[in-house]
N, CA, C and O atoms as a CHARMM CRD file, in Angstrom:
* protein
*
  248
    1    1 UNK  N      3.79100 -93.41500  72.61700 PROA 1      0.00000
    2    1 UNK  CA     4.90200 -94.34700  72.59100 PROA 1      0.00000
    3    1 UNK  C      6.18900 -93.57800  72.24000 PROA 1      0.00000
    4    1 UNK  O      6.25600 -92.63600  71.44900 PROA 1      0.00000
    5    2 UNK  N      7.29700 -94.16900  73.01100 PROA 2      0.00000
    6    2 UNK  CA     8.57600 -93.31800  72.52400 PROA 2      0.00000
    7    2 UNK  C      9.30300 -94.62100  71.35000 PROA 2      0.00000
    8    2 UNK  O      9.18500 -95.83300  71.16500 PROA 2      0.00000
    9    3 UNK  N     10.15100 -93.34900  70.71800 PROA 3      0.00000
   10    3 UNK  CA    10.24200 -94.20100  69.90100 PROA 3      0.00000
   11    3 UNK  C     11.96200 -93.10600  69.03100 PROA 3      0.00000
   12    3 UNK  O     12.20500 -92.02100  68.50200 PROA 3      0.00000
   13    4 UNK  N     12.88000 -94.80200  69.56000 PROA 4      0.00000
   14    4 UNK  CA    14.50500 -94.38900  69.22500 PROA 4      0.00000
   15    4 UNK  C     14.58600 -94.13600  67.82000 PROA 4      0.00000
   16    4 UNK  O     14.26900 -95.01300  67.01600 PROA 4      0.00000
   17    5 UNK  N     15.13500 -92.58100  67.32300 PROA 5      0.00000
   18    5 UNK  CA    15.40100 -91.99300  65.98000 PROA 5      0.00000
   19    5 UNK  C     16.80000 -92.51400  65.86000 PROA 5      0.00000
   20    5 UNK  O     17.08400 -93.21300  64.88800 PROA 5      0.00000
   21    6 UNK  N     17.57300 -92.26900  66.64600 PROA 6      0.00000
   22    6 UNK  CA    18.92100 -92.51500  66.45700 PROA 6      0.00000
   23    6 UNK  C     19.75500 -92.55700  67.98500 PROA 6      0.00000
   24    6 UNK  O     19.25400 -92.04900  68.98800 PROA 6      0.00000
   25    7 UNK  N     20.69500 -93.03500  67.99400 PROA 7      0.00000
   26    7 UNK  CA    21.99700 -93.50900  68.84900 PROA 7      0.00000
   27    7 UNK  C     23.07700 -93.65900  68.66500 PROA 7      0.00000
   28    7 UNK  O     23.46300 -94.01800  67.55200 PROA 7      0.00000
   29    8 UNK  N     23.98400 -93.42800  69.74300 PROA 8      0.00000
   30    8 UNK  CA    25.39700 -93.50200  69.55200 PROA 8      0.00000
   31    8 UNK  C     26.31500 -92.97000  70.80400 PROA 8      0.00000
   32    8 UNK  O     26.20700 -92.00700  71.56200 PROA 8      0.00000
   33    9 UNK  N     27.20400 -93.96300  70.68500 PROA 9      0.00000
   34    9 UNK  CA    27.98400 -93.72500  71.83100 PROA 9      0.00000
   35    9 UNK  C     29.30200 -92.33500  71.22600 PROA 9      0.00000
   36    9 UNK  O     29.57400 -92.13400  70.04200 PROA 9      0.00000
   37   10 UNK  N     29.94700 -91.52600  72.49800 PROA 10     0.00000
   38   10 UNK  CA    30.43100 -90.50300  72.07800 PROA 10     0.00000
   39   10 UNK  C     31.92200 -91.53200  72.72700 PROA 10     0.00000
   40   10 UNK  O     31.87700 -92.67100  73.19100 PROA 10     0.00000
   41   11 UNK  N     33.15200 -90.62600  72.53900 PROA 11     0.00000
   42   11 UNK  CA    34.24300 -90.76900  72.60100 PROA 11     0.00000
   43   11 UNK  C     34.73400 -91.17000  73.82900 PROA 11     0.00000
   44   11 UNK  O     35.64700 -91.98600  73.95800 PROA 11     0.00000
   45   12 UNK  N     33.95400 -90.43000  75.04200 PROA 12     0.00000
   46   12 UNK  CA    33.94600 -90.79500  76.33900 PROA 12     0.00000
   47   12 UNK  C     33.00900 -91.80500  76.91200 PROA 12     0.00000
   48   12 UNK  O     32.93500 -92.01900  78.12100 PROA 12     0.00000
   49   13 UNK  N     32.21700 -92.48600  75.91100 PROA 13     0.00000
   50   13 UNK  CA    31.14900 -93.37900  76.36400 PROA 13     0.00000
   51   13 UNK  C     29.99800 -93.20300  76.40900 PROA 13     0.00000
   52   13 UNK  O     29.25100 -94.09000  75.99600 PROA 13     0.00000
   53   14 UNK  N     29.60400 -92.28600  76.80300 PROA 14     0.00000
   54   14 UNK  CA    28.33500 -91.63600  76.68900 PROA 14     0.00000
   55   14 UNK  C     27.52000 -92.20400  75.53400 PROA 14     0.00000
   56   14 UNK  O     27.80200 -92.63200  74.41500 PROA 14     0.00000
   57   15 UNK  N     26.70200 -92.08600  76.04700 PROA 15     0.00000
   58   15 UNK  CA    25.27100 -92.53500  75.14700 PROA 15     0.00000
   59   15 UNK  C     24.38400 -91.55500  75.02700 PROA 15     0.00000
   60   15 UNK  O     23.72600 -91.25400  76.02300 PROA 15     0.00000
   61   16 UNK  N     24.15000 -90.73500  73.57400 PROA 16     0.00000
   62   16 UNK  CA    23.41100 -89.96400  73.26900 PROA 16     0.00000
   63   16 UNK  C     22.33700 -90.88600  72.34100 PROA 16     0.00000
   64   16 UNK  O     22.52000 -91.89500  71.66000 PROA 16     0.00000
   65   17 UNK  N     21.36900 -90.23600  72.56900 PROA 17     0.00000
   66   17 UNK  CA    20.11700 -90.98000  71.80600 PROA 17     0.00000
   67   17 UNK  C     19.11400 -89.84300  71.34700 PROA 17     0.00000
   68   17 UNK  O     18.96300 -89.11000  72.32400 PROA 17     0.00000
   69   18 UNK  N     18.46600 -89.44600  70.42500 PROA 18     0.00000
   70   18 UNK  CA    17.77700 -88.68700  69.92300 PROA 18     0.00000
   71   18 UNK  C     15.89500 -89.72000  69.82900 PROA 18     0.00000
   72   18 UNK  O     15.62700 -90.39400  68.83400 PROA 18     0.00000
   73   19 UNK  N     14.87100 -89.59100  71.06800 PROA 19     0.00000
   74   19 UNK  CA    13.97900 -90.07600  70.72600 PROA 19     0.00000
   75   19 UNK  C     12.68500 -89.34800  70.24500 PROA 19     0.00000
   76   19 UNK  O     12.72600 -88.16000  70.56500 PROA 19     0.00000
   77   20 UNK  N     11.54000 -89.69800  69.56800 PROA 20     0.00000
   78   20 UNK  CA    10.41200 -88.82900  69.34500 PROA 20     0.00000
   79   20 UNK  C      9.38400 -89.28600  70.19700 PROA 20     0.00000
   80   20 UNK  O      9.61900 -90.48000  70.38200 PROA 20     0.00000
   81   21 UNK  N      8.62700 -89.04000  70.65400 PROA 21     0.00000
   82   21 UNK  CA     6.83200 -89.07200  71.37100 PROA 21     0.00000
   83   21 UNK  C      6.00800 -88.75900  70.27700 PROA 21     0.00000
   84   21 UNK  O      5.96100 -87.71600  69.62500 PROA 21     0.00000
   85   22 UNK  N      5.30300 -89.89800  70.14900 PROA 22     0.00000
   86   22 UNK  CA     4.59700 -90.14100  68.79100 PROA 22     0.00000
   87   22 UNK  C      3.57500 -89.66700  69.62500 PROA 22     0.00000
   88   22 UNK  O      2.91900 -89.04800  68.78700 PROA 22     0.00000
   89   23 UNK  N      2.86400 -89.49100  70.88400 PROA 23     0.00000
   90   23 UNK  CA     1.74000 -88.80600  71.46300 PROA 23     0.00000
   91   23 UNK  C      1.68900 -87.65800  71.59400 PROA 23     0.00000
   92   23 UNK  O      0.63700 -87.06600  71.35300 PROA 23     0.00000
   93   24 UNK  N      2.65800 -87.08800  71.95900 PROA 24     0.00000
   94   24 UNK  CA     3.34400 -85.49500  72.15000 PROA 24     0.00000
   95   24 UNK  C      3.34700 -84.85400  71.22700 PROA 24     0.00000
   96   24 UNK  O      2.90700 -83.71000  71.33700 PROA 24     0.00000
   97   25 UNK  N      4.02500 -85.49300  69.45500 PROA 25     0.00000
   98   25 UNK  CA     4.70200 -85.46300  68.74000 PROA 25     0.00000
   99   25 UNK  C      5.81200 -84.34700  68.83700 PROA 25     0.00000
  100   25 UNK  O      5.96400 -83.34100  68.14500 PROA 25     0.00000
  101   26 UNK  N      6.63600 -84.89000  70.04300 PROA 26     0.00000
  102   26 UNK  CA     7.86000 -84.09100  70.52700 PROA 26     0.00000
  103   26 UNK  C      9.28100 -84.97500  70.20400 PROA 26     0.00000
  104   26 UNK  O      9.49900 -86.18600  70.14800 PROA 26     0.00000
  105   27 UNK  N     10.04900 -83.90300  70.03800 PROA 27     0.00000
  106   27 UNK  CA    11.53300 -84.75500  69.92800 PROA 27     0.00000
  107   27 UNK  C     12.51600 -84.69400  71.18100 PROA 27     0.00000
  108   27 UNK  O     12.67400 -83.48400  71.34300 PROA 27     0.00000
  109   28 UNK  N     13.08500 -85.20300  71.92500 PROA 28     0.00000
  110   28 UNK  CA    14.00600 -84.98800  72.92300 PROA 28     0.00000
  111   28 UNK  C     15.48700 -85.63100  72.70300 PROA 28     0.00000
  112   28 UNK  O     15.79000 -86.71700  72.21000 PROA 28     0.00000
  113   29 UNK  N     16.21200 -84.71500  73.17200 PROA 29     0.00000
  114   29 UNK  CA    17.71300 -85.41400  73.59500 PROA 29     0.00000
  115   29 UNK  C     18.07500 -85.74800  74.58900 PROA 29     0.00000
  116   29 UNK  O     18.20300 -84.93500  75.50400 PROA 29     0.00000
  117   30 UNK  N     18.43900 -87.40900  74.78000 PROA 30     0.00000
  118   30 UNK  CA    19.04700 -88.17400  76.08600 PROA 30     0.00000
  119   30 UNK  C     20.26700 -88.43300  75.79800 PROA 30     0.00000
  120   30 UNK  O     20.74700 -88.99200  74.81200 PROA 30     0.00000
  121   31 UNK  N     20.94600 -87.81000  77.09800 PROA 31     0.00000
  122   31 UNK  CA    22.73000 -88.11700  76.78500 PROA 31     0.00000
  123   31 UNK  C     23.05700 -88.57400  78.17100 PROA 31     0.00000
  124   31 UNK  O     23.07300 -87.83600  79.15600 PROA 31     0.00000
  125   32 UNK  N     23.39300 -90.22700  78.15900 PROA 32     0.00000
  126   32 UNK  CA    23.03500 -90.98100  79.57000 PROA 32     0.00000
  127   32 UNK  C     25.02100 -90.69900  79.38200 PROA 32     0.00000
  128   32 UNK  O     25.61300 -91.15600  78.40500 PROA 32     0.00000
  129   33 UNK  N     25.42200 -90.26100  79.99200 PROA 33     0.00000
  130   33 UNK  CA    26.49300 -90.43100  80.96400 PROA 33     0.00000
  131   33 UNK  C     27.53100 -91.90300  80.87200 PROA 33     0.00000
  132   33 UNK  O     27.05400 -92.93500  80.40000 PROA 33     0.00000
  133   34 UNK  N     28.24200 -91.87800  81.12000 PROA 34     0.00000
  134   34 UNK  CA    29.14600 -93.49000  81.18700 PROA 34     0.00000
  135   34 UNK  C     29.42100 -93.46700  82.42100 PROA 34     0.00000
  136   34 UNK  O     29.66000 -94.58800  82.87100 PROA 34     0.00000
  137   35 UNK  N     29.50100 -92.38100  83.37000 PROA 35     0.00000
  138   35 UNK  CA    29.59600 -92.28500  84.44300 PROA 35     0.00000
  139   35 UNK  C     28.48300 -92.77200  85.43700 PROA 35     0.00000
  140   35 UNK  O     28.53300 -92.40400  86.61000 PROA 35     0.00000
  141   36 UNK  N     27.60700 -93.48900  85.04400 PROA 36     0.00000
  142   36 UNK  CA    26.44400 -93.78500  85.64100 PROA 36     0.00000
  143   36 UNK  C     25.18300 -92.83500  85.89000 PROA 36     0.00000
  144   36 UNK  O     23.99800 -93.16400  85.93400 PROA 36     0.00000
  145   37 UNK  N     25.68100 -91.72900  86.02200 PROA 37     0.00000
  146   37 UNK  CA    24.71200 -90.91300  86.80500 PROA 37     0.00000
  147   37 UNK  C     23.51300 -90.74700  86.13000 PROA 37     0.00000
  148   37 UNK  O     23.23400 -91.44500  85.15400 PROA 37     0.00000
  149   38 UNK  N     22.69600 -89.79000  86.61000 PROA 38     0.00000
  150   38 UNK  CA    21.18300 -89.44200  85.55200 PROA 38     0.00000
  151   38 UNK  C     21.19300 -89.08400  84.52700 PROA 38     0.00000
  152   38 UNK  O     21.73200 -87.99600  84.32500 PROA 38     0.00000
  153   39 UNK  N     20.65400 -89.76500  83.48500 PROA 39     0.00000
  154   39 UNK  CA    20.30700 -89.06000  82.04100 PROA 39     0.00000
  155   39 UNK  C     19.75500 -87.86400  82.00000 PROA 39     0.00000
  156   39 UNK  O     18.83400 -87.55500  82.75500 PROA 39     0.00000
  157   40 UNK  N     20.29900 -87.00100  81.04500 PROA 40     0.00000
  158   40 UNK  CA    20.31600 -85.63700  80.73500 PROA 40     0.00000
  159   40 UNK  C     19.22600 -85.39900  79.18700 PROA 40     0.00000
  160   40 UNK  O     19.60600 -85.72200  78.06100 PROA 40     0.00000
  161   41 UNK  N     17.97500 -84.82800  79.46900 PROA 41     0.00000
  162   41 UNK  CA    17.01200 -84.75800  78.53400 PROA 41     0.00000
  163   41 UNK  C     16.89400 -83.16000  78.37800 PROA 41     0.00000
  164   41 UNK  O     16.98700 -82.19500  79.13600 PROA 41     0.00000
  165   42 UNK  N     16.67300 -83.34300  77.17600 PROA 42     0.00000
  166   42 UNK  CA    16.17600 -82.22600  76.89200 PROA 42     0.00000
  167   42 UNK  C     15.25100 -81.71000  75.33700 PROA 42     0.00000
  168   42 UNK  O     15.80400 -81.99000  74.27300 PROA 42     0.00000
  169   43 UNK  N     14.47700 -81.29600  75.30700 PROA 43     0.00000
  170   43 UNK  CA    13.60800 -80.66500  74.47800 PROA 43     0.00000
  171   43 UNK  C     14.36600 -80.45000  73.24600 PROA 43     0.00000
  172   43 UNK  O     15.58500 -80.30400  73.33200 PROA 43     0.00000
  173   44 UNK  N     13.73700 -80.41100  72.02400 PROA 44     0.00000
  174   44 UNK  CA    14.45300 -80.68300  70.76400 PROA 44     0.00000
  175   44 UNK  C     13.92200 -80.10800  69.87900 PROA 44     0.00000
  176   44 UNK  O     12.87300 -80.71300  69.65800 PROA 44     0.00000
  177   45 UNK  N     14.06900 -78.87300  68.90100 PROA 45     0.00000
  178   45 UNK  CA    12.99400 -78.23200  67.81200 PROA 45     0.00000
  179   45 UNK  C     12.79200 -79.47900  67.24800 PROA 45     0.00000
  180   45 UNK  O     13.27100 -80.33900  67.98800 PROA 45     0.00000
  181   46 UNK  N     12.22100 -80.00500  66.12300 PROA 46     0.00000
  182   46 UNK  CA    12.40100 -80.70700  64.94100 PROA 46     0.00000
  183   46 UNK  C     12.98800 -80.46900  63.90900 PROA 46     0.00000
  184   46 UNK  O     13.43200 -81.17800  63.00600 PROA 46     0.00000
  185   47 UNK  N     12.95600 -79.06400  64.16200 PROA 47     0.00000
  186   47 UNK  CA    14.05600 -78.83000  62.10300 PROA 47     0.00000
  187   47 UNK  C     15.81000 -78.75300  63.17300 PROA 47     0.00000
  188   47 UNK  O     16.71100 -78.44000  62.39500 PROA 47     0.00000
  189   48 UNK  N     16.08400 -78.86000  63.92000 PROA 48     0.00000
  190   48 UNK  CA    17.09600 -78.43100  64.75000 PROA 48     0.00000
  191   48 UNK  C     17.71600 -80.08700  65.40600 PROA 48     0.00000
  192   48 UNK  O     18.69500 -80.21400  66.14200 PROA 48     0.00000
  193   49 UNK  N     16.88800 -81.14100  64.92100 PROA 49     0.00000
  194   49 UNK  CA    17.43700 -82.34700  65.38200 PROA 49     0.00000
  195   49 UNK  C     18.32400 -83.21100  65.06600 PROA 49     0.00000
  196   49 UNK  O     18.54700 -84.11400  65.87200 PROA 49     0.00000
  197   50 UNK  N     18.71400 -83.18400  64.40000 PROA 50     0.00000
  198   50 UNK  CA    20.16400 -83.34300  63.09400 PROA 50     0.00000
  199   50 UNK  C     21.55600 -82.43300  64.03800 PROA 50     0.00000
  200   50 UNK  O     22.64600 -82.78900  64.48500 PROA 50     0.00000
  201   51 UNK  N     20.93400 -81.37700  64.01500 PROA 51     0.00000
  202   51 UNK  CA    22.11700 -80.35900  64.71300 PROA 51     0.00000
  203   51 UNK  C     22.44400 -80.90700  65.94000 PROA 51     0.00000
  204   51 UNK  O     23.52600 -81.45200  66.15400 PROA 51     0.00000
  205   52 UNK  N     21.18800 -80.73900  67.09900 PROA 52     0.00000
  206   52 UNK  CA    21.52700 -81.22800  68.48100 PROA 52     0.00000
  207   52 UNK  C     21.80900 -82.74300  68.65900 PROA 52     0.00000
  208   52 UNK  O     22.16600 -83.10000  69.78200 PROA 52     0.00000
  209   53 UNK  N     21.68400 -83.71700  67.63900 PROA 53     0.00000
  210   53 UNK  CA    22.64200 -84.93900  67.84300 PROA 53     0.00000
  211   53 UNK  C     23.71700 -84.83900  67.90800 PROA 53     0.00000
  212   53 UNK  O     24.48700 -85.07700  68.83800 PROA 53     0.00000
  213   54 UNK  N     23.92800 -84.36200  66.62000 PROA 54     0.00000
  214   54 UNK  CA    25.38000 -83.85600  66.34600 PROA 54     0.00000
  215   54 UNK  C     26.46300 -83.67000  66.88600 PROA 54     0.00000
  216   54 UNK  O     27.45500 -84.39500  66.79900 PROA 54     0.00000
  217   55 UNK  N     26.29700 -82.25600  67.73900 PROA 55     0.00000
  218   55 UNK  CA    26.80200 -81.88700  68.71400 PROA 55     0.00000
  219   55 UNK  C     26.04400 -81.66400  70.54100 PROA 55     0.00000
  220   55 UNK  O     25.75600 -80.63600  71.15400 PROA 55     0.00000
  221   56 UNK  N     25.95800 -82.84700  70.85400 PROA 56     0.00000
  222   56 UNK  CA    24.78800 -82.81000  72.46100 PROA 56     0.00000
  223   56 UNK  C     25.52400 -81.73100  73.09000 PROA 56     0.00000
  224   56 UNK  O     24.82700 -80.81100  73.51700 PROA 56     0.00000
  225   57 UNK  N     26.70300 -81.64400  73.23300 PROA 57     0.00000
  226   57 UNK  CA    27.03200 -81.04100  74.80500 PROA 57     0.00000
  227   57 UNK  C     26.67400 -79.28000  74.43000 PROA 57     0.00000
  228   57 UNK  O     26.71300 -78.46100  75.34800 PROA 57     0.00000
  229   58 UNK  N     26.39600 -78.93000  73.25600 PROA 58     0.00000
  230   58 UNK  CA    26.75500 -77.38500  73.11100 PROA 58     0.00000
  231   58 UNK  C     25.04000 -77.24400  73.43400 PROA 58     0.00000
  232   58 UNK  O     24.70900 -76.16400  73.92500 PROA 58     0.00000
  233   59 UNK  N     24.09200 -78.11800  73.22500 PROA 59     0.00000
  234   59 UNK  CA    22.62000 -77.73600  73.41800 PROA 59     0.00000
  235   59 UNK  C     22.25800 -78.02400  75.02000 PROA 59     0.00000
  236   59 UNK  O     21.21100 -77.50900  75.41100 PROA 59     0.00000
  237   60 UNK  N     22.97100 -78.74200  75.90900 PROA 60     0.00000
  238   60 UNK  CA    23.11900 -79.51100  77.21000 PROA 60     0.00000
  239   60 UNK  C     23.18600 -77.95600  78.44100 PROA 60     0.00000
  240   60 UNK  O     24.05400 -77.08300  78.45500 PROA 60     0.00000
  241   61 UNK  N     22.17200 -78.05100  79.18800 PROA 61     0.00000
  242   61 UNK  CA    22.36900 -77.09200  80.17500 PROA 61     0.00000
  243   61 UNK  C     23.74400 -77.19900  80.41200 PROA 61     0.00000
  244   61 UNK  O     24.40300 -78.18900  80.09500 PROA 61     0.00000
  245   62 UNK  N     24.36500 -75.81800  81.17300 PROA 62     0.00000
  246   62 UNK  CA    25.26300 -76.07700  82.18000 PROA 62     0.00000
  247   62 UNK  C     24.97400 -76.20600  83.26100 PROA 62     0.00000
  248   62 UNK  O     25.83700 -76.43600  84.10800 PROA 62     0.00000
């Protein structure tokens, strides 16, 4: 089951969300866009998840 740690919209709209996989027991970062387009996930240490909320775009492929 996934399951929302935290949320929040950024300055431009965006919706970052930090969720865990209680099956996986993995953490990921989703930063859905305001622009509509595809949500942007990505893999998350656990001691490092505090940080990559924080700041999404500096952990965010280019």
């Amino acid at each position: 089951m996934i399951r929302e740690l935290d949320s929040r919209r950024t300055d431009t709209g965006d919706l970052v969300s930090l969720v865990w996989n209680d099956v996986t027991d993995s953490v990921e970062l989703h930063v859905h866009p305001a622009a509509g387009t595809e949500p942007i996930c990505v893999p998350v240490r656990p001691d490092r998840a505090r940080e990559v909320f924080a700041h999404p775009y500096v952990y965010l492929p280019q």
